[in-house]
C-alpha positions in Angstrom: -8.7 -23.6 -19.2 -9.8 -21.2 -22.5 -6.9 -19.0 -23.1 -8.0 -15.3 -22.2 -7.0 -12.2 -23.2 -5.3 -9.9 -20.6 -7.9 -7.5 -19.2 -6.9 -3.7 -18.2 -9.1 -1.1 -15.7 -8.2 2.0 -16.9 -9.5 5.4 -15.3 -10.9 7.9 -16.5 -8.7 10.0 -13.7 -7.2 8.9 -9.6 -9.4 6.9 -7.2 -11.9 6.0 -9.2 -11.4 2.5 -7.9 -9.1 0.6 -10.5 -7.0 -1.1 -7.8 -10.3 -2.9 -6.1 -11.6 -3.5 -9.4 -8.5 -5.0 -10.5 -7.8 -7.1 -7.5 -11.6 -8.5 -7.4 -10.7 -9.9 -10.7 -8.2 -11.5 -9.9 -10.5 -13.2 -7.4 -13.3 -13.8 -9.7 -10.7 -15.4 -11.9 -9.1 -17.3 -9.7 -12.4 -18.8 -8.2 -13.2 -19.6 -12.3 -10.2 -22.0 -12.5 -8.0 -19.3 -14.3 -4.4 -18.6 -13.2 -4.1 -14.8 -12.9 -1.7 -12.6 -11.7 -1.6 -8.7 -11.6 0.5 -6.3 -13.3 1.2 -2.6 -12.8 3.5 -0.9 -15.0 4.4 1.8 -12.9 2.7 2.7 -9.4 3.6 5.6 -7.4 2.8 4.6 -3.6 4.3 4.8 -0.3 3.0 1.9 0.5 5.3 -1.1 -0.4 5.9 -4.7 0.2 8.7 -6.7 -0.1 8.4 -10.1 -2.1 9.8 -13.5 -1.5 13.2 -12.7 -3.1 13.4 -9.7 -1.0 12.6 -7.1 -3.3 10.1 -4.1 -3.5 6.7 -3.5 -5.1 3.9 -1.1 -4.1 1.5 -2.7 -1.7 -1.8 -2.9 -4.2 0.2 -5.6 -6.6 0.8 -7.4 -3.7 -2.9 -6.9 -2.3 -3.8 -8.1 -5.8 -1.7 -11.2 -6.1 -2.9 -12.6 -2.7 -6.2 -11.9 -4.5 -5.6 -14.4 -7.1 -3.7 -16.9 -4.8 -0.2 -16.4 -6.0 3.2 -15.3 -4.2 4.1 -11.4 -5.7 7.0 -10.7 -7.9 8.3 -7.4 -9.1 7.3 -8.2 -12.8 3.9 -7.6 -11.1 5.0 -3.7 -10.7 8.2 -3.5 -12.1 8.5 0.4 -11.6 7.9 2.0 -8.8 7.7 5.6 -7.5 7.9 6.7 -4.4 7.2 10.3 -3.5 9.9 12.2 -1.1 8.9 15.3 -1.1 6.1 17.0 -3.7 8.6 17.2 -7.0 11.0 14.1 -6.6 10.5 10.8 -5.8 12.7 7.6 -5.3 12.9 5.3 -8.3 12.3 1.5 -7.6 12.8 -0.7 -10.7 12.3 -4.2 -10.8 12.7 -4.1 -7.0 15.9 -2.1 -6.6 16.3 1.5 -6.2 18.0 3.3 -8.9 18.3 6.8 -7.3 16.1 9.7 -7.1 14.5 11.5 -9.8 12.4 15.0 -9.8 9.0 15.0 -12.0 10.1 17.2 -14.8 13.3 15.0 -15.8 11.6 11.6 -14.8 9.0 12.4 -18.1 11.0 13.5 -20.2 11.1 11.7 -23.2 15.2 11.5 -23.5 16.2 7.9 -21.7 12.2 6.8 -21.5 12.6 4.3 -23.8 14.8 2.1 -21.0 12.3 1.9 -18.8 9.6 1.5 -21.6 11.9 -1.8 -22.8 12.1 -3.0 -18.8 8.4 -2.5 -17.9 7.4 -4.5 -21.1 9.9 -7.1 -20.7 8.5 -7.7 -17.2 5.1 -8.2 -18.2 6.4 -10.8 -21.0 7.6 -12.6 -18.5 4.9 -12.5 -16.4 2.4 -13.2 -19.5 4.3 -16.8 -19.8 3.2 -17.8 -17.0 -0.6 -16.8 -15.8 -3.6 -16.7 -17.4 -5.0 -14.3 -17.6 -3.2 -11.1 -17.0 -5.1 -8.1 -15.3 -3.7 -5.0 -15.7 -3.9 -1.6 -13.9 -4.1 1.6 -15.5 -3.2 4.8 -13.9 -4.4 8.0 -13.1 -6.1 9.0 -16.2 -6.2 7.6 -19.5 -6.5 10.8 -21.4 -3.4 12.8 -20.1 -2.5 13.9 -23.6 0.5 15.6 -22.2 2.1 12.7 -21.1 1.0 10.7 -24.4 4.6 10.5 -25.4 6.2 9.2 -21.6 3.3 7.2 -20.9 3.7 3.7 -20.1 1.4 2.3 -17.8 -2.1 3.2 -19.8 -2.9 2.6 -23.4 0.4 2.4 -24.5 1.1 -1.0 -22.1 -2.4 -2.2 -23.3 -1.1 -1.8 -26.9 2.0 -3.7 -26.2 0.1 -6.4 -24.6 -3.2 -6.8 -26.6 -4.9 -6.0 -24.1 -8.4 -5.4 -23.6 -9.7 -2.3 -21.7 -12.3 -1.9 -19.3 -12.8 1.7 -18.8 -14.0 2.7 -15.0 -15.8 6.1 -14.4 -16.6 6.7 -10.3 -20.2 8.2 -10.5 -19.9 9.1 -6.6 -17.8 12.0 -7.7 -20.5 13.3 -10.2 -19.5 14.1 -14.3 -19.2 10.3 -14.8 -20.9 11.1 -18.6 -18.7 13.5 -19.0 -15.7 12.1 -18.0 -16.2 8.5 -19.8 -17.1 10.1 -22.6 -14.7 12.8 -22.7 -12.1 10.4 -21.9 -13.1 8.4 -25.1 -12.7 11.2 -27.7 -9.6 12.7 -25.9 -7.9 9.0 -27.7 -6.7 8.4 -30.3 -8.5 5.7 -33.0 -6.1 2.9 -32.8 -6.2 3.8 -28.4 -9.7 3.9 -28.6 -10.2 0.3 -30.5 -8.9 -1.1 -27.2 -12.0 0.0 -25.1 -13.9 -3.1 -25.1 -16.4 -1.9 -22.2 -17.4 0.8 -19.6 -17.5 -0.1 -15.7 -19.2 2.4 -13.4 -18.2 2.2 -10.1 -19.0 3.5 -6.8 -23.1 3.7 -7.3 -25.0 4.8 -4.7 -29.0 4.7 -4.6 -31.4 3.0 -6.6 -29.7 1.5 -9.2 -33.3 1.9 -11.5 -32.7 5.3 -11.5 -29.6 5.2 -13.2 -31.0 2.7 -15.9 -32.0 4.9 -18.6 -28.0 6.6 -18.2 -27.2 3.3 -19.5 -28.2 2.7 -22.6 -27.7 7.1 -23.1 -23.3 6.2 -21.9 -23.8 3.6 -24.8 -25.1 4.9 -27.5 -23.3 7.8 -26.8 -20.0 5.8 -27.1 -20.3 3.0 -28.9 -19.1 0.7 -26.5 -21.0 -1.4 -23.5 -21.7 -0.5 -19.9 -20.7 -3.7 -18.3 -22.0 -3.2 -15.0 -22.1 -0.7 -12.3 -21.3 -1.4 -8.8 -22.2 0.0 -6.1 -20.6 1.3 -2.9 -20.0 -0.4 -0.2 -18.9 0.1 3.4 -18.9 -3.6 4.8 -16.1 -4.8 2.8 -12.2 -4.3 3.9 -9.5 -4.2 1.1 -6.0 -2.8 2.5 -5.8 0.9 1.1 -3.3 1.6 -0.8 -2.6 5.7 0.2 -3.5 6.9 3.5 -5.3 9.9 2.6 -8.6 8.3 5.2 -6.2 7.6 8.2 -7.2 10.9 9.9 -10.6 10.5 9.6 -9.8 7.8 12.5 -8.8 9.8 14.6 -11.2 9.8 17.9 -11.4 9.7 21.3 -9.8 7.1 23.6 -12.1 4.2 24.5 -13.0 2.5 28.2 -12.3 -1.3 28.5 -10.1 -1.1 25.3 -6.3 -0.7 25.3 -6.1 2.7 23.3 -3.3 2.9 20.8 -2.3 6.0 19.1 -0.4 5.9 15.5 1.7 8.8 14.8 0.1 11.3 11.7 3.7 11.6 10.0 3.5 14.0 6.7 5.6 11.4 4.7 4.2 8.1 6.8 5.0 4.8 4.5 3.5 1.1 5.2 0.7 2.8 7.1 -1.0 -1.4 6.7 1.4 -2.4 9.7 -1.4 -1.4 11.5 -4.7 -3.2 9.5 -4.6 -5.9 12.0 -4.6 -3.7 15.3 -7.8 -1.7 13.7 -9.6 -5.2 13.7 -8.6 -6.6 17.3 -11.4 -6.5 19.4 -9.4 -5.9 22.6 -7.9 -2.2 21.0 -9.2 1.2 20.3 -6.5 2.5 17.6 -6.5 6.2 16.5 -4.0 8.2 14.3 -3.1 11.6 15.3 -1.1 14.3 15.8 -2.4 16.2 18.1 -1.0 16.4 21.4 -4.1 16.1 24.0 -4.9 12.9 22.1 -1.5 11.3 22.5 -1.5 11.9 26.4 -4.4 9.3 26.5 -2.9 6.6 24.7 -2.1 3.9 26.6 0.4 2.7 23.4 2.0 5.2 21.1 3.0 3.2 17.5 5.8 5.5 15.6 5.1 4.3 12.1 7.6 4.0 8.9 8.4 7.4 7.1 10.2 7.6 3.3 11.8 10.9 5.0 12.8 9.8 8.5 14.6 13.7 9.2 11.9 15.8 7.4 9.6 13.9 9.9 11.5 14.2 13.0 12.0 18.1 12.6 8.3 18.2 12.0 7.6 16.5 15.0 9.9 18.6 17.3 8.6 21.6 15.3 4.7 20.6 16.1 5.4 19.8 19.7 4.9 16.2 19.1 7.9 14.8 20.2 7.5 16.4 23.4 4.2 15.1 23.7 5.3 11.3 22.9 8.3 11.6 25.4 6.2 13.1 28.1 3.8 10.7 27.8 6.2 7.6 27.9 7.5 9.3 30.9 3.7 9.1 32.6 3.5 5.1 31.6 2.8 5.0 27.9 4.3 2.3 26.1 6.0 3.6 22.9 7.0 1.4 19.8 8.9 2.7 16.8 8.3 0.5 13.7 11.3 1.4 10.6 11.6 4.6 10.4 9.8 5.3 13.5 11.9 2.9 15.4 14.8 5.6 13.9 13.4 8.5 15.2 13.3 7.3 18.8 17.2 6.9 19.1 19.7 9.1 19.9 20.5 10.7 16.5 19.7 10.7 12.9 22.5 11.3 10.8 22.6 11.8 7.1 26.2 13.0 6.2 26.0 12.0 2.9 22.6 13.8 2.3 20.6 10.5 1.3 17.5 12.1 2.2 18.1 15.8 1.9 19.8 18.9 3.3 19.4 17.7 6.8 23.0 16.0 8.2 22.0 15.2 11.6 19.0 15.9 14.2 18.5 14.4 17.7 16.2 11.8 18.1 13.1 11.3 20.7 15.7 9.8 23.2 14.3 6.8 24.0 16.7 4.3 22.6 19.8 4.1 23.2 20.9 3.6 19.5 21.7 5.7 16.8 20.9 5.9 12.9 23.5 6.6 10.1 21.8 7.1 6.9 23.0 4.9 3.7 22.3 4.8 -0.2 21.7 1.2 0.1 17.9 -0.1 0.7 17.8 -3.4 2.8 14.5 -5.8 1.1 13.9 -8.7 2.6 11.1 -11.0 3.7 12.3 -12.2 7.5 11.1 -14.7 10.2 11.6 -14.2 13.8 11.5 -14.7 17.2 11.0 -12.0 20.2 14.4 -12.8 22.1 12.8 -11.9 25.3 10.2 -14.9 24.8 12.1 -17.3 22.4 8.9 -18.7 21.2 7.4 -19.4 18.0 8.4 -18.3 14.5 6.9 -14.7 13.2 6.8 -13.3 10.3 7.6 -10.2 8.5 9.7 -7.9 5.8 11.8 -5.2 6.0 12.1 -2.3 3.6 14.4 0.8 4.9 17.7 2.7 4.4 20.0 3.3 6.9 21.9 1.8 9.9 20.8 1.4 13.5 23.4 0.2 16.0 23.9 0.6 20.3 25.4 4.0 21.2 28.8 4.3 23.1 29.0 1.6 26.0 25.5 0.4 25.8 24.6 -3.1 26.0 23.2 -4.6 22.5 19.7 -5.5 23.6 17.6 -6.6 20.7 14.6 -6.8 20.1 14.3 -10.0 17.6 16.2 -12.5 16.9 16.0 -13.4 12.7 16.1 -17.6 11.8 19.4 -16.7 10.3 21.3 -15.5 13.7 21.1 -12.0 12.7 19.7 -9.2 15.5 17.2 -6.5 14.7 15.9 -3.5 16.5 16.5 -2.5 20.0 14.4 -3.5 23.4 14.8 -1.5 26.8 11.9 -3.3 28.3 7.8 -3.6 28.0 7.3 0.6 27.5 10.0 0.7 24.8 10.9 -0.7 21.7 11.9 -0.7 18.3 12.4 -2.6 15.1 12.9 -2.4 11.7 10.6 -5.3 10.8 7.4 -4.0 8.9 4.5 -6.7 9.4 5.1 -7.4 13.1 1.9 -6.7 14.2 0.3 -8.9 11.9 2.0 -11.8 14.1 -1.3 -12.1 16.9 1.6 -13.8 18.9 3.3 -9.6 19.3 -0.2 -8.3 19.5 -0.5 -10.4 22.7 3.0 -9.5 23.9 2.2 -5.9 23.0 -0.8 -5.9 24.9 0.0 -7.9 28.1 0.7 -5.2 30.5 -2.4 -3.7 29.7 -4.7 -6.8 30.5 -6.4 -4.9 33.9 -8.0 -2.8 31.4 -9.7 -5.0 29.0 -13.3 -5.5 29.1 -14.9 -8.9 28.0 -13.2 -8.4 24.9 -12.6 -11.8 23.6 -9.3 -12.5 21.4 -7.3 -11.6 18.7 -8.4 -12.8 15.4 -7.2 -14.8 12.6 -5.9 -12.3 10.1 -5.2 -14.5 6.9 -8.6 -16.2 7.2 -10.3 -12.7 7.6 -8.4 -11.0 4.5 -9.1 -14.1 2.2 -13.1 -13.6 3.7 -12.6 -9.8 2.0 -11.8 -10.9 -1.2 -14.0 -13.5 -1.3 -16.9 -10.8 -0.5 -15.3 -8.3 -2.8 -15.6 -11.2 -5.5 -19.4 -11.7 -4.8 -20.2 -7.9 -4.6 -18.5 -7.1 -7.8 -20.4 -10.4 -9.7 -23.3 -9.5 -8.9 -23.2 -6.0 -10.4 -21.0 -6.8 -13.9 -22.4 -8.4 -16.8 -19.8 -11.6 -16.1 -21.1 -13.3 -19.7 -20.3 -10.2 -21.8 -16.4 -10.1 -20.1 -16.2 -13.2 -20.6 -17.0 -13.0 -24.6 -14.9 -9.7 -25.0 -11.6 -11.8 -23.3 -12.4 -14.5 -25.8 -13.2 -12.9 -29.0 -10.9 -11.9 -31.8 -10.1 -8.6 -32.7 
């Protein structure tokens, strides 16, 4: 295949769509006969995933590499922020966690030139070995107070010769304004690397928006190559979890209704893409305590702060409400950092999270949880040791220890392919486990679901996750074709500077 040049979406500020743009590239490309791979020099997500070697990267690069049909490696996002409370955040680079940094002394130019030599390293490496690359901007391109410390915008499309596909969301309104703005907030040799305008997020009568066209282009000097248009019909896994209250609603008939806990710092909030698909379950996030009393299963979801969370939820009246209503028959399922809170205790002596040494748990395991420095990354495979059936699959990402309290019988959960035990099991209404991904497996759905079979309507079965996500890119791929001048990318990735 032609040699390409690597392509980046840039913003012209947050959400304006670069991650779906970016990953239905990588499908387009991929379809094309190309070999591509994505790369993100620096994300800052909750949402993480651990590779094959067992180490982290936010979830969109992985999203992005199933996209194009290859296995995700940290070079993909070889720095990685994760937020812990609203000034600091945990530093992840090339999948290992180097400590915690707060905002102002994370940009500060002193010591920026490290990570500027690691992030570019790890796209060398990755720029050996696909074709072509397709880089992710973020936030904004025209922070011009962060010129100096930036290094996942212009400054990584420099380095890598990249060229730049600016995306303004017009559903927001200003999209002139910002594109254009955006533009002559650059500098010359920054702006050279804009090769094309992509507006994103259209909704209407696309003739109306015609004559805006050729106005954005003149106006900048640089081509509109396509707008695409909203959808609804189309599911991508999200890659913050700013929408999951908006599913919050009212328990169903003839469904088994599953409630996911609203935790303020809730992490890997995909665990539960699968469950929101099943026909046979109604699945709701929430915090509010009427709605947990009529859920037949309560999921405790993965948290980056597991004792901020849990004195929350006793503060809020939640934790009461999720023990009283596992107490009236609800099963309850802690998953990570959920399947923390619902031990015993939570101790943090060596203040790993924060000021907090120790809080009692929910109380409905029989374990307790000693906070370490250490982050565990793996990529696992599994059996329920209740069933001893087939081989699951899953990853874990966490910190901290989970063992049996004083004289209680080990009991867990799954059994791991290399002999090692993880979570805890009491029996069908309580459970926990460290394994993120375990509700992909339609083989725990099923086990999940079995005591609730008198209440299921004619719902039919669970469905075949892989073949539906590769069904979403594919329709991403066709949406986003038929809305971008595919020709004039083409002959901007090919032509010489």
């Amino acid at each position: 295949m032609k040699k390409l040049h690597p392509v980046m979406f840039a913003g012209t500020g947050s959400d304006v769509g670069k991650s779906i743009i970016a990953a239905a590239f990588c499908r387009i490309f991929r379809q094309d006969g190309y070999h591509p791979a994505p790369f993100k020099a620096q994300n800052m997500a909750l949402n993480s995933y651990a590779t094959p070697e067992g180490l982290e990267i936010g979830r969109a690069q992985a999203v992005q590499a199933e996209a194009a049909g290859v296995p995700c490696h940290t070079d993909m996002n070889p720095l990685l922020l994760k937020p812990s409370s609203d000034h600091t955040s945990q530093v992840v680079l090339n999948g290992r966690p180097i400590g915690n940094r707060n905002a102002y002394d994370y940009f500060r130019v002193e010591g920026r030139e490290e990570l500027r030599r690691e992030v570019c390293s790890a796209y060398d490496r990755l720029a050996t070995r696909y074709n072509p690359i397709v880089l992710e901007g973020a936030g904004s391109i025209s922070e011009i107070n962060l010129r100096d410390t930036d290094l996942v915008n212009l400054p990584m499309a420099l380095h890598a010769g990249a060229d730049v596909i600016l995306v303004g969301d017009i559903d927001r309104g200003g999209v002139f304004a910002s594109v254009y703005g955006s533009l002559m907030l650059l500098r010359p040799h920054e702006r050279e690397r804009i090769k094309g305008i992509l507006i994103n997020k259209f909704r209407g009568d696309i003739r109306l928006f015609e004559p805006g066209i050729k106005m954005l282009e003149d106006l900048c000097g640089i081509p509109v190559v396509g707008v695409v248009p909203y959808y609804r019909d189309i599911y991508i896994e999200e890659e913050d979890s700013l929408a999951l209250a908006t599913k919050s609603v009212q328990a169903e008939q003839g469904k088994v209704n599953i409630a996911v806990i609203l935790l303020r710092h809730l992490s890997n909030f995909t665990d539960f893409n699968v469950l929101e698909r099943d026909p046979r379950v109604h699945l709701f996030y929430t915090n509010n305590t009427d709605e947990i009393a009529k859920a037949d299963i309560i999921l405790l979801p993965g948290s980056k702060s597991t004792l901020a969370d849990l004195h929350e939820l006793r503060r809020n009246g939640v934790a009461q409400a999720v023990i009283r209503a596992h107490h009236e028959g609800a099963t309850v399922m802690g998953i990570c950092g959920g399947y923390q809170l619902m031990g015993q205790e939570v101790c943090d002596p060596d203040h790993v999270e924060g000021e907090i040494e120790r809080l009692p748990g929910l109380g409905l395991l029989p374990v307790s949880t000693h906070m370490t420095g250490e982050k565990v990354t793996r990529q696992v495979k599994f059996q329920l040791t209740i069933d001893n059936g087939q081989l699951l699959k899953g990853y874990e990402i966490h910190m901290g220890t989970t063992i049996p309290t004083h004289d209680v019988p080990v009991s867990p959960l799954n059994l791991l392919e290399d002999g090692r035990t993880d979570g805890y099991y009491v029996n069908r209404t309580c459970m926990g486990t460290y394994i993120h991904g375990i509700l992909d497996n339609p083989a725990f759905i099923d086990f999940l679901l079995e005591p609730f079979a008198d209440k299921l309507a004619d719902t039919g079965t669970a469905f075949d996750y892989q073949q539906f996500k590769e069904e979403q890119y594919d329709k991403l791929a066709d949406h986003v074709r038929r809305h971008i001048n595919l020709p004039l990318i083409y002959q901007i990735l090919t032509t010489h500077d």
